[in-house]
Every structure is written in C-alpha cells, then in structure tokens.
C-alpha positions in Angstrom: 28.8 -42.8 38.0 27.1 -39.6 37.8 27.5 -39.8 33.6 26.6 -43.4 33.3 23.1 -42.6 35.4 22.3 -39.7 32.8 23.0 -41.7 29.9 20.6 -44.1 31.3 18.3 -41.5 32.3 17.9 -39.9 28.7 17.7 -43.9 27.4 14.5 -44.4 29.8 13.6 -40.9 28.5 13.7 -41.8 24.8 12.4 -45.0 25.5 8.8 -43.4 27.6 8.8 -40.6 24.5 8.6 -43.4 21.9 6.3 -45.4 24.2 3.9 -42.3 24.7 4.2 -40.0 21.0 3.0 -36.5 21.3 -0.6 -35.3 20.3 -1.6 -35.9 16.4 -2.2 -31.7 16.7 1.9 -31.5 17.4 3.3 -33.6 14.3 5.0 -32.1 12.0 1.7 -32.2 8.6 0.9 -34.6 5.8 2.3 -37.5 6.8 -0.2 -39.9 4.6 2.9 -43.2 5.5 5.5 -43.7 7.8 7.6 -43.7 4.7 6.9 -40.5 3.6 8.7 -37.7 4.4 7.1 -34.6 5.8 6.1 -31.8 3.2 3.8 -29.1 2.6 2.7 -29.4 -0.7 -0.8 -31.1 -0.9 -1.3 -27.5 1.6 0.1 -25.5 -1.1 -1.5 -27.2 -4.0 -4.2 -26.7 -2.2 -4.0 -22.2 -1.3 -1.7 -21.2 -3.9 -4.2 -21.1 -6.9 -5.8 -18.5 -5.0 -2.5 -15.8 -4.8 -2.2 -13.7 -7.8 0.3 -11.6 -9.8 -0.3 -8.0 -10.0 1.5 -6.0 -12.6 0.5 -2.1 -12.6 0.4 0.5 -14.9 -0.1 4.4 -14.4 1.4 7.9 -13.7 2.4 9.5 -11.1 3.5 13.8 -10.3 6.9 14.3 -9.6 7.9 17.3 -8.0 11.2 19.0 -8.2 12.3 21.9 -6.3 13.3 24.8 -8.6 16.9 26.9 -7.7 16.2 30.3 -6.9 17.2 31.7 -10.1 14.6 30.2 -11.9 12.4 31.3 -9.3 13.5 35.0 -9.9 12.9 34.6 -13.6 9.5 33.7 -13.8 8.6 36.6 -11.0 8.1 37.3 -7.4 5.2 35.1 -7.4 6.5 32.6 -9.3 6.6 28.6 -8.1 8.9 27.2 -6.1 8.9 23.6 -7.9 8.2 21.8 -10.9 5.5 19.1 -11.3 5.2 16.8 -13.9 3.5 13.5 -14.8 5.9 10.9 -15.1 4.7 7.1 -16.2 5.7 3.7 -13.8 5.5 0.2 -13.8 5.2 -1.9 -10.9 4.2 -5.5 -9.5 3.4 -6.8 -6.8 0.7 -9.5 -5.4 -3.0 -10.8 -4.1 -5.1 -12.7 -2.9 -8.3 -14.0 -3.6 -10.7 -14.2 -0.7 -14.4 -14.7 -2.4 -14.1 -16.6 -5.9 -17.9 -16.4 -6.5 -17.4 -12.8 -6.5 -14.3 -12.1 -7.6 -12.7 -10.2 -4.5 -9.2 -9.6 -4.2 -7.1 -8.2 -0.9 -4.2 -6.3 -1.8 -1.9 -3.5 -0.4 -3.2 0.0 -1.3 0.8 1.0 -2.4 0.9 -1.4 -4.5 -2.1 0.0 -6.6 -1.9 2.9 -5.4 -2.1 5.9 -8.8 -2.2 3.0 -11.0 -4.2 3.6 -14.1 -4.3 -0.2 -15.2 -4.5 -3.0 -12.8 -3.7 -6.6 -14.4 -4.1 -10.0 -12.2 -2.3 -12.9 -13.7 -4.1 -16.5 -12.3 -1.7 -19.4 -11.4 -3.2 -21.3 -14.5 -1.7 -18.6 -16.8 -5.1 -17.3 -17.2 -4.9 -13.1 -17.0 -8.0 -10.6 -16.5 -8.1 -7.1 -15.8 -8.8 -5.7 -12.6 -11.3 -3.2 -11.1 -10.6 -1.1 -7.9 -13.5 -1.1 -5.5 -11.4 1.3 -2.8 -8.0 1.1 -0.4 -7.3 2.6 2.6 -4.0 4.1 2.5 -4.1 4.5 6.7 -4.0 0.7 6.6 -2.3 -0.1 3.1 -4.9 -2.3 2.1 -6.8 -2.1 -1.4 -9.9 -4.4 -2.7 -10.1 -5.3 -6.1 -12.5 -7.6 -8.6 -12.0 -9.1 -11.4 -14.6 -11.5 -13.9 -13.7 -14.9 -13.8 -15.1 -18.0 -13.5 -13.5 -21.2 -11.5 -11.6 -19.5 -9.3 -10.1 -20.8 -6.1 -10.2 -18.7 -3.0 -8.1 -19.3 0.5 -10.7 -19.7 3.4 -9.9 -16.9 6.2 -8.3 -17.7 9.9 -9.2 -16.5 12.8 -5.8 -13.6 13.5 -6.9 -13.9 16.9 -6.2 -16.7 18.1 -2.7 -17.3 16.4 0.2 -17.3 18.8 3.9 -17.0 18.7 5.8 -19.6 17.6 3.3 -20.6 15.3 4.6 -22.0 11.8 3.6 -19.6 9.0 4.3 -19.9 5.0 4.3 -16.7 2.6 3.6 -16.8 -0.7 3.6 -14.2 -3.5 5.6 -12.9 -6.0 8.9 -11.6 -5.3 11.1 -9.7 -7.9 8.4 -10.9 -10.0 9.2 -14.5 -9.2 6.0 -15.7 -9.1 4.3 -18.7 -6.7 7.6 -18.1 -4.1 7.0 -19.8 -0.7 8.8 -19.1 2.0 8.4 -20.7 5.4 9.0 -19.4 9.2 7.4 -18.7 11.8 5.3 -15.7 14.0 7.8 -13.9 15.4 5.9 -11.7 17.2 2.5 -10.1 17.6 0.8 -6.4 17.7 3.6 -5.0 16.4 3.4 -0.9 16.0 4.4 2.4 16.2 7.0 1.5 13.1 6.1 4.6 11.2 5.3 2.2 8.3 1.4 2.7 7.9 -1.2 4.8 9.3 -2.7 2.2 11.4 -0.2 -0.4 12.4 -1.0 -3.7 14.2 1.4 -6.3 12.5 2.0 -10.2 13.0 5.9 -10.3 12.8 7.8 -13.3 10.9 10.8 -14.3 9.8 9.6 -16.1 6.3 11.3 -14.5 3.6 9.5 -11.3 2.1 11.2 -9.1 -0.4 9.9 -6.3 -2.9 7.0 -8.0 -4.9 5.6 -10.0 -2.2 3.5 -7.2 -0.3 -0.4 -8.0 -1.0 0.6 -11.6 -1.0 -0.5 -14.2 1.8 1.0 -15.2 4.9 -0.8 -18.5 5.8 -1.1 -21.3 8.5 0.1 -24.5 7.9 -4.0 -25.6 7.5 -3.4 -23.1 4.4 -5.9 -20.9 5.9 -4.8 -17.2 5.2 -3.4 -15.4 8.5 -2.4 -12.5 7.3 -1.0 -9.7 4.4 2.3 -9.3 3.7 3.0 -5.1 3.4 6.7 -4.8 4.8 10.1 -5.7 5.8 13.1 -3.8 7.3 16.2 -4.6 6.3 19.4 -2.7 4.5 18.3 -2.2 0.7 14.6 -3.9 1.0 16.5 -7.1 1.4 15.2 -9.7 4.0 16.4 -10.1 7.1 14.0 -12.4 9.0 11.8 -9.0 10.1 8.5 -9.3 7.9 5.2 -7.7 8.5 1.8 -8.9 7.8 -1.9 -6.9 8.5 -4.0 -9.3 10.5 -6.4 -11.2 8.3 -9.6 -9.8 10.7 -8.1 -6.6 10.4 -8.4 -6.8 6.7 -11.8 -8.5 7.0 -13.1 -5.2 8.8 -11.8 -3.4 6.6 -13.0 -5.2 3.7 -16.7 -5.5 4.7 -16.7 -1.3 4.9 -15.3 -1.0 1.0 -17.7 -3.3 0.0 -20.8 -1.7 1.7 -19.4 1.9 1.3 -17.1 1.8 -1.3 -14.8 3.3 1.3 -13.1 2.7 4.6 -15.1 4.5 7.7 -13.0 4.3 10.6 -13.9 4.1 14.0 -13.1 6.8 16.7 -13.2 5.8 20.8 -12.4 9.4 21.8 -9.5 9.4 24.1 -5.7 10.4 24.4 -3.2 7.7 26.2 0.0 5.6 25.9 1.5 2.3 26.4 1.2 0.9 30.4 5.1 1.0 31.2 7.0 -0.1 33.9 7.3 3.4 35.5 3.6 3.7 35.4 2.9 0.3 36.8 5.3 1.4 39.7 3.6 5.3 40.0 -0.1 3.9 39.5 0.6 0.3 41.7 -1.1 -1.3 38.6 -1.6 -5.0 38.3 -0.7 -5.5 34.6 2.6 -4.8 32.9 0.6 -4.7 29.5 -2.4 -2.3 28.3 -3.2 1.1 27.3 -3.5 3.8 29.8 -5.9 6.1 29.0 -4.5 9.4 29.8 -7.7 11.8 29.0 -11.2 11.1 27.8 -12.2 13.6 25.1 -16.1 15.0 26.1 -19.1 13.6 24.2 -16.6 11.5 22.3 -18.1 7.7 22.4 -15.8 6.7 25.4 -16.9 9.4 27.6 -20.9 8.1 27.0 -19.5 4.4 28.1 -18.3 5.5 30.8 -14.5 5.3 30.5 -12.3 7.5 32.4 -9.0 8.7 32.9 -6.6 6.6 34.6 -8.1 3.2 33.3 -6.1 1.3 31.7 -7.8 -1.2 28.5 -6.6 -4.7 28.6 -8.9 -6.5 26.3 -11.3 -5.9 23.2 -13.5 -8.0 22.2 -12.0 -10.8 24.9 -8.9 -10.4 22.7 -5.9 -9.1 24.9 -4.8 -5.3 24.4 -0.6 -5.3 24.3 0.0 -1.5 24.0 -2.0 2.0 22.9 -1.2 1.7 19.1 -2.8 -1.7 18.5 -6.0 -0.7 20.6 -5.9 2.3 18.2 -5.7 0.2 15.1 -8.6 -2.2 16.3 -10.5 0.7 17.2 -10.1 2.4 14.0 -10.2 -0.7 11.6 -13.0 -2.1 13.2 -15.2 1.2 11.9 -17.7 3.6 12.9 -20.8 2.6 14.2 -19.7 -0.4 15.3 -19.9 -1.6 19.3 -17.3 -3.5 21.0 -16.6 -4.6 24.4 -14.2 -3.6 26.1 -12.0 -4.8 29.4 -10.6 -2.3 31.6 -8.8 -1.8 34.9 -9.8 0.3 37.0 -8.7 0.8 40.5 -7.3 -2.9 41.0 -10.6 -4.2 39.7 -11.1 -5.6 35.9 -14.9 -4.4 34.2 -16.2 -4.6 31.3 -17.7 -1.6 28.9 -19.7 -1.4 25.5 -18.8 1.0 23.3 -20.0 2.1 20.3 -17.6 4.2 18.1 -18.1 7.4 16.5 -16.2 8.3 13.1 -12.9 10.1 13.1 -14.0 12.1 9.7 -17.3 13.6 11.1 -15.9 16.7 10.8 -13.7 17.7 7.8 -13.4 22.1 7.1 -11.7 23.8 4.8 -8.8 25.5 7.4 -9.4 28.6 5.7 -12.6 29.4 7.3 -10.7 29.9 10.7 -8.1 31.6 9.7 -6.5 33.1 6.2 -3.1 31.9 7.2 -4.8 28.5 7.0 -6.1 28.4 3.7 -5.0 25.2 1.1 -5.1 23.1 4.4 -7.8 20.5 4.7 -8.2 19.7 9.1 -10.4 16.5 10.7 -11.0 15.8 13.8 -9.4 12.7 15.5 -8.3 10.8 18.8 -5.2 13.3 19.2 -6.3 16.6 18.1 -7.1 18.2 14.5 -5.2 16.4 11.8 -4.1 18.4 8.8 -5.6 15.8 5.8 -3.5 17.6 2.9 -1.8 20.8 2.1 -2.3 22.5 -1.4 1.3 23.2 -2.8 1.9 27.0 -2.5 -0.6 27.7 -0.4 -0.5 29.8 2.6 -0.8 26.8 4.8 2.2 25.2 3.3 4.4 29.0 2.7 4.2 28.9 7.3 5.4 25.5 7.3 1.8 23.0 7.5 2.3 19.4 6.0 -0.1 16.3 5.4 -0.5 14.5 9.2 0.9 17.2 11.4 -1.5 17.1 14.1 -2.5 20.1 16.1 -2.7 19.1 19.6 -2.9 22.9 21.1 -2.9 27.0 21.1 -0.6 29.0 22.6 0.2 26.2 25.3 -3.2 25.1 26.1 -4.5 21.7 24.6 -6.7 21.1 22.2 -9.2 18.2 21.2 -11.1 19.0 18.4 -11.6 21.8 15.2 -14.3 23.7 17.1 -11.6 24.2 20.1 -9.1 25.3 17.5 -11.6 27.6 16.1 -12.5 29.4 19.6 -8.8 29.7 20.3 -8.2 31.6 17.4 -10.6 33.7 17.6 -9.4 34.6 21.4 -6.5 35.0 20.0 -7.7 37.7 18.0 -6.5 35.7 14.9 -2.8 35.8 16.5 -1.7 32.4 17.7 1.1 29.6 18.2 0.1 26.3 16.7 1.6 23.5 18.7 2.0 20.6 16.5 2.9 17.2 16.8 4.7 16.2 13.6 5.9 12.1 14.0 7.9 12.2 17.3 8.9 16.0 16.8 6.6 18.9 18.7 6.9 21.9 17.2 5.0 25.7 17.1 3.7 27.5 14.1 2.6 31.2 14.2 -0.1 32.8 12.5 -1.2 36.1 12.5 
C-alpha cells in the first residue's frame, strides 16, 4: 500500500512539474525548437573569436650551483654558481577585452622574460604583440596588438557569480587551440595556495591543463568570468581543481597598467587572520566567516577610518568578505588611492567604514643604508612587516641567509611594522640584532652584527 501511494505520489508529482515548467532563467540555453537539442555553440560562436593563441619567444638565466672544487679554483672569493642565458619557447593563451583598442588579458608567467610575444587570431590571422605591463603578485599581464575587426568578450560582474554556476573554459591547451571545456564554480575566494602573490580564485572543475592559463573561463551568457592561471593535480594534469582570477580583479588591475603603465597596489594597514571557530567561541562572535583584524598598524589608512583591533571585516564594497587572504587580495588589487567601504563587526553590532588605501611601495630603501650586513637586499613596507623585494646573488644579504619575500616581522623578539621601526631597532641594537622572519609558513631568526 505504502509503495503503490508513492508511485502515485511521484505520478501527481511529474504530472504538476509538467503542468507548472520551471523559470525560462533555469532551462538548460539555446533551445531555438522543441526539436532541438540543447547546445552551446551559437554562445561559443559567439566569445571564442575573442580568445587567442600566444606563442612566446625569449631567454631566460639559469643558475647552477658550482661544487666546491671549482669554487677553490677560481679563489677565495670566487662564485658560488654559474649563470647563463639559456633560450625558451612557450605558449599559452588570451583574451581580448577592448577590440577598438587592441587590449589583451593574459597571465604574467606566461609572458613573463619573453623577448617576442606572437597572438595568433581564430581566423588564422597573426600579429605581434606589445607588452603594456604585468603584475607578477597577481600573474596577470596586458598586452596590445594592431588589428582591425576584432571581436572582444563583454566583462561579468565576478561578484555576483555563485557556486554551482555552469562555467565553460576556453584556450589553448598543449597547444590545442579553441579547447572548450565545461563545468561548473566549484568554489569561491579561494587562497592561501601559495600559487600567486595575491590569491582570490573562482574554483572549477572544467578541464584546464598546461596551455590554457591566460585563457577565459566564461558564463554560459559567454560573458568572461574569469582567467584561467592554475590547476593542481599530479604532473600538471587535470583533476577537476582549476583556478581562475576574478574578472573584476583583473579589471582593477587592468585600469592601473593602462593609466600607469604599472600595477599600484593598495595597502589598508593592518595585521589579522581568518574568523575561526575557536575565535568565534573566545570572542562570542556572531559570524563564522570574516577577517579578524588582529592589530591596526598607526597612521596606516585603517587606523585614520577608524578601524580597530578586534573588528572583524565581513563585507567590501557590499560584497561578502570569506577569510583574511581574499580581503587582502581586494584590498591590494583594487589599488592605492582608491576608497572603499567597508562592513565590520564590532562588538555584536555591524557598521560601515570608508577607507581610502595607501600604497604598499611608498617606501622602497636600499637595506644597506641600515645596516652593511644588509647590503644587495632591496626592503618595502607592507601589511605584515618589511618585505625583502630581491636579493643580489653574492651579496651579503644573501651570504646570512636573506631571500626574495621573506618578510621581517620583528628584532630581537619585539614586533615590527614598518622599515623606519627596523631602522630604530638596529640602531638600539648597536648594529647587533636577530631578524625574525617569516619565510612562507616557516618563522625563523637571522643575525647580524
């Protein structure tokens, strides 16, 4: 009895479904007859014109670490490694966002060093490219080439995609060019990978391999969501874990390059984490999501607006705030000088600040004028401390043990914010002091003396 009623039940169920079909806005596109089966090509013919092949051309120094005994033949003094300049290929792919002027998005590594820069249309047609500027922080890269009748893909709005959204990449994997791969958003604000810099990715599970990064990750109105940069799988083969940069992250980016000729990132001024359970618990907070903000660095830009420690940022822009990196990545993508609104929590209550960000590379020394044990190091000032920019090979920054992105969050046990507290702390030190550094996940000390 109990088997006939649900069979019944899921006829009656059918039959109302039928009777009363879903919204036009949840059919499966391009149905033009009831005949005709669902497809996505008129979409496709539609964006595709607009994503490009890249081949790349250049050279690049390769260093190899010499054995002691050659070391002791060319003296005391002598280097510790060989460089050379050795030649590459690569490919890789684009995307036109402004025909009339020729703009194309693609990832900074897969330009990156390249000496010649070729774009191959869909139409066959081939031109040679121009780089305008990248942003290795973010992996992305503007170039132009002169063309005429090109197709461009008109820009979504990143924000307002959700999971579970269909998306389609397209580019050129293994130099298999126009590949399109279907799936959908997997998952949003994705960061603290160690892939890029600045990391606040849209997840999916459409196929990306090697070749595809600068390509296009669309929405099935063919309107461009994001940039493919990254997978992780065994081998850089796909697994269904893709990564794409936000298409208004790129657009921010974007609009700096082309009114700079460089990326100018923005700084808020404080030191944080991501709102976990325990702290929800500690702190009796009413979200489960956020960034804490830990400490607010003095006369930074959030310390004018008003932000203070223990608030937690839920929102920017009326967009919601998951976790600490991606508020870093808007914050820093979005660039200096720019103001933005932010929504915070602070004891139980939710408010609303305006902030305008300062720059994170207002201040760039040469190390060595603090200290000679410093010298080939290049330090900035940023949201965690002092960042070490770059390290000349055998200098004296790199014989103690300095490397590019080490960040120097104190002195002798007591913290730091910026280079002119490193400075004073040396100097107290009498030019004797333990560098606390924060190198990836690793802390670590490094004298000088």
């Amino acid at each position: 009895m109990n088997k006939k009623l649900s069979l019944v039940s899921a006829a009656v169920a059918a039959s109302l479904m039928l009777a009363n079909p879903l919204p036009a806005d949840a059919k499966i596109p391009f149905f033009s007859t009831s005949e005709e089966m669902p497809t996505l090509a008129p979409m496709l013919e539609q964006a595709t014109p607009a994503i490009v092949h890249i081949s790349v051309e250049g050279s690049r120094e390769v260093r190899q670490r010499l054995p002691e005994a050659f070391r002791y033949f060319f003296g005391q003094r002598g280097p510790n490694e060989l460089r050379q300049e050795q030649p590459f290929k690569g490919l890789g792919s684009g995307v036109i966002i402004d025909a009339s002027k020729g703009y194309i998005v693609t990832n900074n590594h897969v330009i990156q060093d390249a000496d010649n820069i070729q774009i191959r249309l869909k139409d066959g047609r081939t031109f040679k490219a121009k780089k305008l500027g990248a942003d290795p922080q973010s992996d992305i890269a503007l170039l132009q080439i002169e063309a005429k009748k090109l197709i461009q893909v008109p820009l979504a709005n990143s924000d307002k995609i959700r999971v579970g959204d269909f998306a389609i990449a397209v580019g050129n994997p293994f130099g298999l060019e126009q590949t399109v791969t279907s799936g959908i958003i997997s998952a949003l604000g994705r960061g603290g990978l160690g892939i890029e810099g600045l990391e606040d990715f849209i997840q999916t599970d459409a196929a990306i391999n090697s070749g595809n990064s600068g390509g296009a990750l669309l929405n099935l109105k063919g309107e461009l969501i994001g940039i493919n940069t990254a997978i992780l799988g065994p081998n850089g083969g796909n697994i269904g874990i893709g990564f794409a940069i936000p298409t208004n992250m790129m657009k921010n980016l974007v609009d700096q390059i082309v009114e700079y000729g460089e990326v100018r990132p923005g700084s808020l001024g404080i030191r944080g984490g991501d709102v976990t359970a325990d702290l929800t618990e500690a702190m009796n907070l009413k979200v489960s999501r956020g960034a804490w903000v830990n400490e607010v660095i003095p006369d930074s830009p959030a310390s004018k607006a008003g932000l203070k420690s223990g608030d937690v940022v839920i929102s920017m822009d009326g967009n919601r705030i998951s976790n600490f990196n991606e508020l870093r990545a808007k914050v820093a993508t979005l660039g200096a000088g720019k103001t933005t609104k932010l929504g915070i929590l602070r004891d139980g209550k939710e408010r609303t600040i305006s902030v305008t960000l300062g720059s994170t590379t207002e201040t760039t020394v040469a190390a060595n004028e603090m200290h000679p044990m410093l010298q080939g190091a290049s330090l900035s000032n940023t949201d965690q401390g002092v960042k070490v920019d770059s390290v000349e090979p055998n200098s004296a920054a790199a014989r103690i043990g300095l490397v590019a992105d080490d960040i120097i969050i104190g002195v002798n046990r007591k913290a730091i914010n910026n280079i002119n507290d490193l400075r004073k702390a040396i100097e107290n030190r009498n030019g004797i002091a333990a560098l606390n550094i924060q190198r990836g996940n690793t802390n670590l000390y490094v004298l000088i003396r």
